[in-house]
N, C-alpha and C positions, 0 to 999 in steps of 0.2 A: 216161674214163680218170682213175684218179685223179693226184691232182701228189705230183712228186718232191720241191720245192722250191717254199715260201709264204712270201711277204713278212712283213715284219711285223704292215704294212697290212691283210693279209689275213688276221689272226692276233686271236682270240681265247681267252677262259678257258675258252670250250665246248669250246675243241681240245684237249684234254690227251691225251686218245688217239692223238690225231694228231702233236704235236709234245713232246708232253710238257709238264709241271708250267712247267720252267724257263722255259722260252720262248713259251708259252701266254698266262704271268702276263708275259711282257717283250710281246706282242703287245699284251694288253691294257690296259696303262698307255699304252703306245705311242701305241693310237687312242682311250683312255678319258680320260688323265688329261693329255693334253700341255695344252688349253684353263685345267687348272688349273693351268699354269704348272713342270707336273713334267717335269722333262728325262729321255727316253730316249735312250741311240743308235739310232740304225737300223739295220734287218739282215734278216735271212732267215733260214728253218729247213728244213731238208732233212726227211722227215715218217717218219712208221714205216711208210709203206706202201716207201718208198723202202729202207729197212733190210733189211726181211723179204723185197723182192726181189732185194735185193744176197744175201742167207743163198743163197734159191732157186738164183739162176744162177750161184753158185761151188758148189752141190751140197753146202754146209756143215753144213746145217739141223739133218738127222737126225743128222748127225757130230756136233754140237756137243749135241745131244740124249742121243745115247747118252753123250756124254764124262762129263755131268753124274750121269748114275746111274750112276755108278762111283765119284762123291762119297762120303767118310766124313763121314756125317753125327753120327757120335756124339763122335769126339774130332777128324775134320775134318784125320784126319795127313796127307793128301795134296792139301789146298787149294791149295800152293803145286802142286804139279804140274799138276793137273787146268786150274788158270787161266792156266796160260803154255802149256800147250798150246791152251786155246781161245781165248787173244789171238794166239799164231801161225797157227792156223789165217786167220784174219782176215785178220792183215797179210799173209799172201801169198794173199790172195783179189783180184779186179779189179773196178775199178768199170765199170758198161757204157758207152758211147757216150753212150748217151740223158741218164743222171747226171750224168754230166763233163759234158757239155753246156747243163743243166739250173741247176748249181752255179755253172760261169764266166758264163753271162749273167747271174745276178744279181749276182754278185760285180764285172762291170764296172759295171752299174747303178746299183751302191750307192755305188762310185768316181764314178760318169759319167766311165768310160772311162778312168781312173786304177788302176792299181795300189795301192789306198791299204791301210794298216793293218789288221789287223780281230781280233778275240778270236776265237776257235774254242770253244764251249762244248757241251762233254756235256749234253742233256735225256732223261733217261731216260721212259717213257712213261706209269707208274706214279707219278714222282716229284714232290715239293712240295705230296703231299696232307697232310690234316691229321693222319691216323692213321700217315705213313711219308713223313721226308723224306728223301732220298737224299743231301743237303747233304756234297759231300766225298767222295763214295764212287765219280766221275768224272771224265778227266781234263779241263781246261781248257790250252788252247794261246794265247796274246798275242803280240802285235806281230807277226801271221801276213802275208807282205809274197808277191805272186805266186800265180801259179795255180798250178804246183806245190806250193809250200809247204802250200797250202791244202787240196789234197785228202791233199796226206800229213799235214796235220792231221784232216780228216773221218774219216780212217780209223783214224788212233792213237784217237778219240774211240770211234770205235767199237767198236775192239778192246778201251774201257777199260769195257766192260760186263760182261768178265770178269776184272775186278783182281782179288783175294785179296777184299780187302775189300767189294765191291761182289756178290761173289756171296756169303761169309759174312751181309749184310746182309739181301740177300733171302730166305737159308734160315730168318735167323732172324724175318722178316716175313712168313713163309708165302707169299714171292709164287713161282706156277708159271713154271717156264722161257718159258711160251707166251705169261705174260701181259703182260711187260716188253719192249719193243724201246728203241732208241736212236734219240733225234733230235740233230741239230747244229744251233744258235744260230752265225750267223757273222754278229755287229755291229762297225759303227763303231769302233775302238779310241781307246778315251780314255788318252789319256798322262798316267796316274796315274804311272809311273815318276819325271816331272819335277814332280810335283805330291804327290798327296796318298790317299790310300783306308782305306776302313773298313768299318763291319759299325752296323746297328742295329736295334733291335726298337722295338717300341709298347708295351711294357710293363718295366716293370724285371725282367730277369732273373733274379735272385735269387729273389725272395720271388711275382714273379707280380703287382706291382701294377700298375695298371691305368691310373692315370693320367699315367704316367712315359713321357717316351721317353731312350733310352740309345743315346747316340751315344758309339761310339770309333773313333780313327783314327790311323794312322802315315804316315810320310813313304813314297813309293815306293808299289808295288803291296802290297797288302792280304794276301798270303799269309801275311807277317813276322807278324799276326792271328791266322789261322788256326793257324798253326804253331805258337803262341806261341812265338815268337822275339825278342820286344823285348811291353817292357810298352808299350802304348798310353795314347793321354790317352782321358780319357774324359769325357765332356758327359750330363747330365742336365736334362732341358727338364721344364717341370711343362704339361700339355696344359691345364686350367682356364685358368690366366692367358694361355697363349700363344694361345689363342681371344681374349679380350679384347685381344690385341693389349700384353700386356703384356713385361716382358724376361723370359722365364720360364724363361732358362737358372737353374735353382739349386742347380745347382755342377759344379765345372768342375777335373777332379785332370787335373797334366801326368804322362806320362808320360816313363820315361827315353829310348826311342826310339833305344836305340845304335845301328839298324842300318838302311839302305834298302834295299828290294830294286829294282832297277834290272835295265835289259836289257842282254844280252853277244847283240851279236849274230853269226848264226849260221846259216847255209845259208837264205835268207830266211824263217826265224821267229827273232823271238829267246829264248835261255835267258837265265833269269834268274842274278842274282850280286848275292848282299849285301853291300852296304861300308858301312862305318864312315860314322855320322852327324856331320858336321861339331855341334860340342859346343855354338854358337851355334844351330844348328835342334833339339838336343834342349832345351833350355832355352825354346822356340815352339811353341804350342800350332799344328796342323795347320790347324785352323780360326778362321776369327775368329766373333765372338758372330753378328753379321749372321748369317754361313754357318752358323752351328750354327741359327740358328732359320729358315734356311731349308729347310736339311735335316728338322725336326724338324716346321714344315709340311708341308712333302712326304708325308711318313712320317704323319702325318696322314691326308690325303689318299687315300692309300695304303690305311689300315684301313677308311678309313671305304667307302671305296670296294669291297672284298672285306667290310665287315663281321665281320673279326676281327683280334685279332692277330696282326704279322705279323713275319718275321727279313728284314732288309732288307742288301744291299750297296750303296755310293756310291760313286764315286771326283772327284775334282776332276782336271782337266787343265790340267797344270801350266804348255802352251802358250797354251791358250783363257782360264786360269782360270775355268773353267766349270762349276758341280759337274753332277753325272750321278748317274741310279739306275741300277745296273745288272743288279740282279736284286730279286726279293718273293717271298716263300713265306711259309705261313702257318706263326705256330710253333707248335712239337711238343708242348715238355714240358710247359709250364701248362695245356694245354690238353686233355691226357690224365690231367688229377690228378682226384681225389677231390672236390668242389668244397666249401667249408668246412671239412675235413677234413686235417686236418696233425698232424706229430708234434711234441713238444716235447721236447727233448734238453737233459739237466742233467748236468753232473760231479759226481762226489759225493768225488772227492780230485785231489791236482792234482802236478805231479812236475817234473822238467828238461824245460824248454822247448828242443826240439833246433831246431827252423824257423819262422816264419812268415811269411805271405802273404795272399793274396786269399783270402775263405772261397766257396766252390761248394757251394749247398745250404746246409742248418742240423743237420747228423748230426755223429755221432761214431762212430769205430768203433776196433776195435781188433785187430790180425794184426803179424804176421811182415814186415818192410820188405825188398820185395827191389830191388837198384840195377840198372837193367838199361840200357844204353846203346840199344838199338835192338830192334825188332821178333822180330830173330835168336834171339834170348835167350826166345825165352817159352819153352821145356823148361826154364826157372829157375821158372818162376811159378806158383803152386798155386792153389788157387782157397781166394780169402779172403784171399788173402796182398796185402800195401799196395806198388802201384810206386811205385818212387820214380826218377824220372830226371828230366834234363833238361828237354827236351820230349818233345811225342806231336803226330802228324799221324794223317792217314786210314790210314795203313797200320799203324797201330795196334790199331785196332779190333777186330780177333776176339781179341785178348788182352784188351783192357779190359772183356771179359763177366765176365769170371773176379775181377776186382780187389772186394777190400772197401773201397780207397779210393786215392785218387790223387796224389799228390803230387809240382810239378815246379817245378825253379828256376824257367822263364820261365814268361811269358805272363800275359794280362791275363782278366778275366772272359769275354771275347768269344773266347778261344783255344779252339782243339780242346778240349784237355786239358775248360776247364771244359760245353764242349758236350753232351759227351760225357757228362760224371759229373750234369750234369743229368737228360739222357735216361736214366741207366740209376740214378738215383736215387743214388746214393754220393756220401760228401762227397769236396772234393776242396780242398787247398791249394797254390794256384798263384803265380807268380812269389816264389817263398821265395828265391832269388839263393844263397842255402846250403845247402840239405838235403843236394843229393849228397855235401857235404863232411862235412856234423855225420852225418847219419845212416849208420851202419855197414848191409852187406847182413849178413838174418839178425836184427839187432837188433828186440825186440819192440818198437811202439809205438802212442799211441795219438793218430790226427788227429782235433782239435774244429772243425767250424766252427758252433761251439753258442750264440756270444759276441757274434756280429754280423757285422760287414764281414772282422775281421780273422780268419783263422784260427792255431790254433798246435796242433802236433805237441808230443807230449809223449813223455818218456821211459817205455816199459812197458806194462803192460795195466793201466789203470787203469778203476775202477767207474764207470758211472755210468746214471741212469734217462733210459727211453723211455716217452712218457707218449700216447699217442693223445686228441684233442683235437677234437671236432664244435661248431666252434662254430654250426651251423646248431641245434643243441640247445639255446642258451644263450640264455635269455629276463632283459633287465635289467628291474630294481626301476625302481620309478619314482622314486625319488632317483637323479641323476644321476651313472655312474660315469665317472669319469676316473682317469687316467694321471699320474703322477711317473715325469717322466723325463729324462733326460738325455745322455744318450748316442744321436746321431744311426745309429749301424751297426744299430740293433735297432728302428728308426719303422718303414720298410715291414712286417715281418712282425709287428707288434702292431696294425700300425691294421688288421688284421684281425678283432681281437678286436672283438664287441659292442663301444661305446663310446659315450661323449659326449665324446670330444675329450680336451684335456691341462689337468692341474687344477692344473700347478706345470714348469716347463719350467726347469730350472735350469740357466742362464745360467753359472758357473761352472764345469761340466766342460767345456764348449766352450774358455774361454779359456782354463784350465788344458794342455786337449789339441791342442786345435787352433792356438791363435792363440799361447801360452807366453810371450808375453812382457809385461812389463805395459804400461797404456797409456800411461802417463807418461813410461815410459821410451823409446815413440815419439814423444811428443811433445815431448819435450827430449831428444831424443837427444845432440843437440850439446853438452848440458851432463853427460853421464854422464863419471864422472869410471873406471870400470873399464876398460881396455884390455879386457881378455878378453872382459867383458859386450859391449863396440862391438862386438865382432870376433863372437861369436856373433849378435848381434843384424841385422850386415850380411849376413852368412850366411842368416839363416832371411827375411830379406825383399829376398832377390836379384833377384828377378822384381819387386819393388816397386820406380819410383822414389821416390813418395811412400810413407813409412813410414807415416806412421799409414791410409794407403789399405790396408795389409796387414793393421792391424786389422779395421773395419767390411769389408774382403773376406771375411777367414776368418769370422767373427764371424755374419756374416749367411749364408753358404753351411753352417755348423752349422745353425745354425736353421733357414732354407732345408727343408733336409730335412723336418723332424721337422713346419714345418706345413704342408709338404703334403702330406706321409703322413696325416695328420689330418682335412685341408681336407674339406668346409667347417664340419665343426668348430671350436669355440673353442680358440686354446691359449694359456695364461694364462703370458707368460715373463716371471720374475720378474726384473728387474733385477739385477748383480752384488751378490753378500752376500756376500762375502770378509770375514775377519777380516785385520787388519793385519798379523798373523804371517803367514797365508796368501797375502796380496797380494804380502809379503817374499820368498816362494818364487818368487813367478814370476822369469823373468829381466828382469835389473835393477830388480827391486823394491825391494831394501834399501836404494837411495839415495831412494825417496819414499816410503816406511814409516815414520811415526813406530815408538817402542818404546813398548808400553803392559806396565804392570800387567797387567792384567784384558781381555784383547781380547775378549772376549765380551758386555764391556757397554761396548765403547770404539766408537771410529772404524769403524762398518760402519752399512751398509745405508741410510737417507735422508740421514743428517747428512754424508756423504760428498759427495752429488752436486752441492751446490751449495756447498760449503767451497773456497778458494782452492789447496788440497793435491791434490783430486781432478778439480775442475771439468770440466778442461780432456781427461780422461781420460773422462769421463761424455759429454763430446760425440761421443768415438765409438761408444760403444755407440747411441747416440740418435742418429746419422747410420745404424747398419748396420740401425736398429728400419727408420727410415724408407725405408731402401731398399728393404727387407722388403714392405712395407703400399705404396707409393706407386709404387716402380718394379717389382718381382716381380708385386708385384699380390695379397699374402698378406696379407688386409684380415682374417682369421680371428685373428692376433694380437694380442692384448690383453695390455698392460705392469701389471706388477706389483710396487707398491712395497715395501719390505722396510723392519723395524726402524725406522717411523717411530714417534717419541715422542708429538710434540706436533702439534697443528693447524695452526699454525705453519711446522713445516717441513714438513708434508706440503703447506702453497701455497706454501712456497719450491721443492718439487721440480718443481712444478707448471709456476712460471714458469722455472723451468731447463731444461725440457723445451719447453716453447712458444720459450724464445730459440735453441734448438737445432731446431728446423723438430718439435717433435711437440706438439703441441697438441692435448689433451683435446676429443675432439666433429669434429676433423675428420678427414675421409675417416672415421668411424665409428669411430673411434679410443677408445677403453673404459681406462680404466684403474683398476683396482684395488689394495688395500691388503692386506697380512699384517694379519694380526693376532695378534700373538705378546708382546704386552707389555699389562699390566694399564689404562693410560691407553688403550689401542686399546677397551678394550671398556667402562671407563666414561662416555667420550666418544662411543660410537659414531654416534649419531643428529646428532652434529658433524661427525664424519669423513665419514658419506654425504652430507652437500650438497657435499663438492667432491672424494668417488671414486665410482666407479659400481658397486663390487660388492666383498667381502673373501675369505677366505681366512684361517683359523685354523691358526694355523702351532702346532700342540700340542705341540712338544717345547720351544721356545721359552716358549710360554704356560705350562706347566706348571712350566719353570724360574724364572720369575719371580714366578707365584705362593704358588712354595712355596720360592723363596727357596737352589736347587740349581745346584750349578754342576754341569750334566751331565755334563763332561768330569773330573769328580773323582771317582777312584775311591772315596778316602777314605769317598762318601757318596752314591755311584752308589743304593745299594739305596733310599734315602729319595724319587729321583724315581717317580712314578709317573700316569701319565697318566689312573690310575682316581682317582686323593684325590679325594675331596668336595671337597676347595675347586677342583680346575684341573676338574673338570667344574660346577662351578658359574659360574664363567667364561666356559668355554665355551657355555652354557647362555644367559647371560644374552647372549653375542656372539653369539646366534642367535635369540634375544627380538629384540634391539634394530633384526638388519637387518630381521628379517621385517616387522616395523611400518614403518621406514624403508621397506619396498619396493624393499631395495637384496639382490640376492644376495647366500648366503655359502657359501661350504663349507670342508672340514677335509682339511689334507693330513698325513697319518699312517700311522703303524703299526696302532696301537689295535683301530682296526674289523674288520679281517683275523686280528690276534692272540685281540678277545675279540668273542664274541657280543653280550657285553652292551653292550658300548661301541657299536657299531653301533646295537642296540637303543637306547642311550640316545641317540646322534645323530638318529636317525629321530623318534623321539617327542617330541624338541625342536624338528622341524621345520626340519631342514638342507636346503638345495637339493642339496647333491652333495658328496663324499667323493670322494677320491683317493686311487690307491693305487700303492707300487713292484709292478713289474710280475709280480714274482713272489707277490706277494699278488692279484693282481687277481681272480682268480678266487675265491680263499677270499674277497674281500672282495663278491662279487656274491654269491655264497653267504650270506655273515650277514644282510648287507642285506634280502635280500630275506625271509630269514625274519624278520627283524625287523619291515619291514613287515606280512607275517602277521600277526606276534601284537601290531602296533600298537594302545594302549588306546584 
């Protein structure tokens, strides 16, 4: 006889027939991974043979059979009817003796004869494969307390087989009525309500990379996630270093978290009830770093153990403080793409900025915005047309087929909302906290998430190119191509590109964007003489006791990213090259800005860092390097000095950096030189016995060769990176390393713009060339035909 009810214990991934996806995959961590130290609760699953005899002996089978081809399968008008009739057929069906029977013995067992808590969970029998996860489209019951409660929980579970959504899901996954049954998961309840839950994957969601894990998590149980109902923090583990046993969180955004969801209880199960997050725990990240890399091992564990990647749920208990996994499925969207194979989406004009938020996906589209409050409203929604609402949950779903794109005040990456606009390909920008306000229903417009992490809604239908992209097609030159760049929201989805790593990582859009304030001004704060500036400044490092910690935090979680998008690629970050005007923008700059003349050939780039104006400012940058390389474990960066004159001070930078814990040669430590000033390249076979490799900063070198101030219109047309003389320069700075035995390459425009320039970098015998990322391609392109017709 087969069983009605199997333990966990008795539970594995073979069973999915039996128990379904959800609890198959809970079975098998259960008895696979508990030795590696990964916490399950414990529990039982009632099995599909138990289901389909429950159908049998209430005479439901064929009932619910015929219900189904009565289905309008074309526009689907009577979904709602057809599924409330076959959830009441259900709920007033009986479970047999033997069942109830079968369900209370293990349910005392799992107590030892205690009454204790327990989830009630939907496992469909079809579900958590890798071609169709059912994630959301069944219901879930918590804090289920008695034997009543519990089987009037097994049975809402069951009846939730035919939700609206859960059957639109299947019609549109081709699965047959015959072929899906329902199992229930009924585990240990972990009291996340007094604690903590989240959602994570083995790979970054967005872009599909691979060696990322993404952890997010709010206060209370984990729906407030799903829902997007409050933005969540969110944790990013880099898995390379975290195997080495390194701190490989690299980076770490709080979310605002207004909201808990907590238990109201209620006929012994409880309903949930969102209240207001005391303003002290939103300003507290859910997790501490311990916890995030323990989660982030687990989730490890977890992949390697099924062998793919996978969508994971946690929760910590808030009594025990104990974290917990409490479900693995393998995930969907990356996994069903194109492999190499991606689009690249460009604006070609730009308009009123009405919203922005989290970007989902990398598209742009452009339709009719309609505001719709709830699911009721889809007779508003046309196909094509952009929702714009609040939130969305699972009872969204047969409407979000229809959308060209998504758009909602709340939620975080891990929300429905962006789940969803994954799996069905559309972009989608979420936690915008405005739109329902700025955008009118009816108004055309047009959502990018083309830009990077951030997305922005624009006024109109605005143009712009879809460019299809294989890069499994793209063969690089044997001159090495790298990457100029700077902006951390766009590293996962370029280190896809062919690549040799990053050929120029510039260091000032980070503290411009991210960190905005200068470092002086944290490190004298006490002596800033602007009320305003203190008060902005106490402001943006409220989570900081120590200020200048808020530098070298932000400072390194920029970079962070970008080298281990990279890893174990080279990425050459250059040092801050702020001009003294520019410095002045930051906040509080102007009180440690001299005023120059000429800031183009003043106070920037080496003469800075060991001058008694800046020093002390250089030490944070050279604390956030070192955190980087020594505690993340991202040994792949290599520092790179800027606008060094003399010999001289390129060994004053030297020992500035060694008094500040970085020191040339240890832990592998590489540092090289710009070369962007005509002494860089007369002296060169000087400069390589105390740097390890250069970089021809050509807009600079060209400027000073020919005597241009590039920034003057006056006499803009005279610079040109083609004169005989700045490629004679260049020329000779590529003689000099090569005998030196010391790398060099050129970070520019030139070689992407002309053929020939490529052409003449290659035939002088350059190691690698870098390029902004929208030349990268033109510039693998020249390259390599230039190699061709190399003499």
């Amino acid at each position: 006889m087969e069983a009605l009810v199997r333990k966990f214990k008795e539970i594995s991934i073979q069973d999915i027939p039996e128990v379904g996806g959800k609890n198959a995959s809970l079975g098998e961590m259960f008895n696979e991974l508990s030795a590696e130290g990964v916490r399950v609760p414990d529990g039982f699953a009632t099995t599909s043979v138990a289901f389909r005899n429950f159908l049998k002996e209430n005479e439901i089978d064929e009932e619910l059979k015929s219900l189904l081809k009565e289905l309008d399968r074309k526009t689907y008008s009577n979904l709602g009817q057809i599924g409330a009739r076959a959830r009441q057929l259900i709920k007033e069906a009986i479970f047999s003796e033997e069942f109830i029977s079968e369900i209370l013995r293990a349910y005392k067992e799992l107590g030892k004869t205690k009454e204790i808590e327990v989830a009630v969970r939907s496992s469909a029998t079809a579900e958590d494969l890798p071609q169709a996860s059912f994630a959301g489209q069944h219901d879930t019951f918590l804090n289920v307390r008695g034997e009543k409660a519990l089987l009037e929980a097994v049975k809402n579970c069951f009846a939730s087989l035919y939700t609206d959504r859960a059957v639109k899901y299947r019609e549109d996954k081709g699965f047959k009525y015959e072929e899906v049954a329902l199992s229930v998961g009924v585990q240990k309840m972990v009291r996340a309500d007094q604690g903590c839950s989240g959602i994570g994957f083995t790979l970054e969601p967005e872009s599909g990379f691979t060696n990322i894990i993404h952890l997010s998590g709010v206060w209370g149980l984990g729906e407030n996630i799903v829902q997007g109902a409050v933005n969540p923090d969110e944790f990013y583990v880099f898995k390379p270093t975290l195997e080495k046993g390194k701190n490989a969180v690299i980076q770490k955004k709080l979310g605002s978290k207004e909201k808990t969801m907590v238990y109201a209880e209620s006929h012994g199960h409880s309903a949930t009830v969102n209240i207001d997050t005391p303003i002290a725990k939103q300003d507290e990240f859910v997790l501490s770093t311990q916890e995030i890399l323990t989660l982030a091992k687990w989730a490890m564990e977890i992949e390697r153990h099924y062998g793919k990647p996978m969508d994971i749920e946690w929760a910590k208990d808030g009594i025990s403080d104990k974290l917990y996994i409490t479900q693995a499925r393998p995930e969907t969207v990356h996994h069903a793409k194109r492999a190499n194979v991606f689009y690249e989406y460009k604006l070609r004009e730009k308009s009123e900025i009405l919203a922005s938020g989290n970007a989902i996906g990398s598209g742009i589209a452009t339709g009719t915005a309609r505001l719709l409050d709830s699911p009721r409203d889809a007779g508003k929604l046309k196909e094509g047309d952009i929702l714009v609402t609040e939130t969305t949950s699972p009872d969204w779903d047969p409407l979000l087929k229809k959308v060209g794109a998504v758009i909602t005040d709340k939620g975080g990456r891990t929300s429905h909302a962006a789940i969803v606009a994954r799996e069905l390909g559309v972009p989608a920008v979420v936690g915008c906290h405005t739109a329902t306000r700025n955008i009118k229903d009816g108004d055309v417009i047009t959502p990018s998430c083309a830009g990077g992490g951030t997305g922005l809604v624009y006024r109109g239908e605005l143009k712009f190119d879809k460019t299809e992209i294989d890069l499994g097609k793209i063969d690089l030159p044997k001159t090495e191509m790298k990457f100029i760049l700077s902006d951390p929201e766009r590293a996962f989805q370029l280190s896809f590109y062919p690549h040799k790593g990053i050929g120029l990582l510039r260091m000032e859009f980070i503290i411009t964007h991210l960190v905005k304030i200068h470092p002086m001004a944290l490190v004298k704060f006490d002596e800033i003489h602007d009320e305003l500036v203190k008060k902005t400044i106490e402001e943006l490092t409220e989570f900081y006791p120590d200020k200048q910690e808020y530098f070298i935090d932000r400072l390194a979680q920029g970079v962070a990213l970008m080298a281990a998008a990279f890893y174990p690629e080279e990425v050459i970050l250059r040092l801050s090259d702020f001009k003294t005007n520019e410095y002045a923008n930051l906040i509080g700059g102007i009180q440690f800005e001299p005023q120059e003349e000429n800031p183009m050939l003043g106070f920037r780039g080496a003469s800075r860092y060991y001058s008694a104006l800046y020093k002390e400012g250089f030490a944070l940058e050279c604390k956030a390097i070192k955190r980087l390389r020594d505690e993340m474990g991202l040994t792949n960066i290599k520092v790179m000095i800027p606008f060094c004159r003399t010999l001289e001070e390129g060994k004053k930078v030297l020992e500035t950096m060694e008094s500040f814990g970085l020191k040339r040669g240890e832990n592998g430590l590489e540092v090289y030189m710009m070369v962007e000033i005509p002494s860089n390249v007369i002296l060169l076979e000087e400069f390589a016995r105390i740097f390890d490799g250069f970089s021809i900063g050509s807009n600079d070198l060209t400027q000073l060769t020919l005597g241009v101030d590039r920034d003057s219109e006056l006499i803009s047309s005279i610079f040109d990176e083609n004169n005989a003389a700045a490629k004679k320069m260049i020329a000779l700075a590529i003689e000099k390393a090569n005998k030196a035995g010391k790398k060099i390459g050129l970070c520019g425009q030139a070689p992407s713009d002309f053929p020939d320039f490529a052409s003449f970098l290659v035939n002088s015998g350059i190691d690698s060339i870098s390029f902004n990322p929208d030349a990268f391609l033109k510039g693998i392109e020249n390259t390599k035909k230039a190699e061709t017709q190399k003499k």
